[in-house]
C-alpha positions as CSV (number, residue, x, y, z in Angstrom):
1,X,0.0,0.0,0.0
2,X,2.8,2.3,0.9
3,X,4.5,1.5,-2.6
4,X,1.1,2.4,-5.0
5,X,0.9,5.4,-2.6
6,X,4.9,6.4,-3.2
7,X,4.3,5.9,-6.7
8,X,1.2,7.7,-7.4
9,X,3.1,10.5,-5.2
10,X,6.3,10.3,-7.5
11,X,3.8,10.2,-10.9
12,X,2.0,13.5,-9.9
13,X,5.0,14.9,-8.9
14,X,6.9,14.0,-12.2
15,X,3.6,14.7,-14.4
16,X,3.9,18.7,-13.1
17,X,5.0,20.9,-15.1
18,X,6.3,24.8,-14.9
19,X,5.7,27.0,-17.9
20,X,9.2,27.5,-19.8
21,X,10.6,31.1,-20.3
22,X,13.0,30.3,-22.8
23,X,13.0,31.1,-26.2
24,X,13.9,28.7,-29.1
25,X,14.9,30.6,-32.3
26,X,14.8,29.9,-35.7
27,X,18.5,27.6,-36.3
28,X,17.5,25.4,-33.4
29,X,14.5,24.0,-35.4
30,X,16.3,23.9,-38.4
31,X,18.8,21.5,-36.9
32,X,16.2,19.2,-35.7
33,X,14.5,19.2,-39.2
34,X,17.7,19.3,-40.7
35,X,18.9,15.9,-38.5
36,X,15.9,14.2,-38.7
37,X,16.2,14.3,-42.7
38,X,19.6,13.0,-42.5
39,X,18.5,9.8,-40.5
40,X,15.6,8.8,-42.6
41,X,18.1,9.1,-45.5
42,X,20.5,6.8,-43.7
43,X,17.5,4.2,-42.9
44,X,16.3,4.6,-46.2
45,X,19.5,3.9,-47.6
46,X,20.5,1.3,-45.4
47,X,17.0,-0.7,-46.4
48,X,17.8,-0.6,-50.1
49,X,20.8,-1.2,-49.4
50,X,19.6,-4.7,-47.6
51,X,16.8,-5.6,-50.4
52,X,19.0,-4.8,-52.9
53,X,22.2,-7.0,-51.5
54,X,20.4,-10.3,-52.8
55,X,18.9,-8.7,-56.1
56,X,22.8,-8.3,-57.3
57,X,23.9,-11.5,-55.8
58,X,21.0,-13.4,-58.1
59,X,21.8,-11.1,-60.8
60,X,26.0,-11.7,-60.5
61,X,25.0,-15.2,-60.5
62,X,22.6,-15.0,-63.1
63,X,25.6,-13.5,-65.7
64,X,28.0,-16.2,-63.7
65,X,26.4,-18.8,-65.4
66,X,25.2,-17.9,-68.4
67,X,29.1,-17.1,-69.4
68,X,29.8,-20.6,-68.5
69,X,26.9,-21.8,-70.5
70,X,28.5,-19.8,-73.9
71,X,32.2,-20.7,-72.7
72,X,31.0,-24.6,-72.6
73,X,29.0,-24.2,-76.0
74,X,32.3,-22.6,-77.4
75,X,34.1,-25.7,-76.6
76,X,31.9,-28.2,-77.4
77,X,31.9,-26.4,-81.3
78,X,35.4,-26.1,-81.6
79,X,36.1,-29.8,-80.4
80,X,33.4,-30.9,-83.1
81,X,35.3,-28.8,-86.0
C-alpha cells in the first residue's frame, strides 16, 4: 500500500510541469529538421541497401552462369570442327 501510494506521489509529482521562459529561435528547429532528414536518409539507404544485396547476388550469379553456358558451348563447337 505504501509503494502504489509512493508511486502515485512520484507520478504526480513528475507529471507537473512549470511554464518555460526560454525562447527557441529559428536555427534550433532547423537542426532538428535538418537531423531528422539525414536519418531517414541513412535508414532509407540502409533498407535498399539490404533488399537490394540479394537482387545483385542473383543477378551476378545470373551472368556467372550464363558465361559458362556460352564458354561450354564454345568448346563443345570447336572440339566438333
Amino acid at each position: 500500500m505504501k509503494l502504489r501510494i509512493s508511486l502515485m506521489m512520484l507520478a504526480a509529482v513528475a507529471s507537473y510541469a512549470t511554464p518555460a521562459a526560454a525562447y527557441v529561435g529559428p536555427g534550433a528547429g532547423l537542426s532538428v529538421v535538418s537531423a531528422l532528414i539525414g536519418v531517414l536518409l541513412a535508414v532509407g539507404a540502409a533498407a535498399v541497401f539490404v533488399v537490394g544485396w540479394p537482387i545483385r547476388r542473383m543477378l551476378r550469379r545470373r551472368k556467372l552462369a550464363a558465361a559458362q553456358r556460352l564458354t561450354q558451348q564454345e568448346t563443345r563447337t570447336s572440339a566438333m570442327r
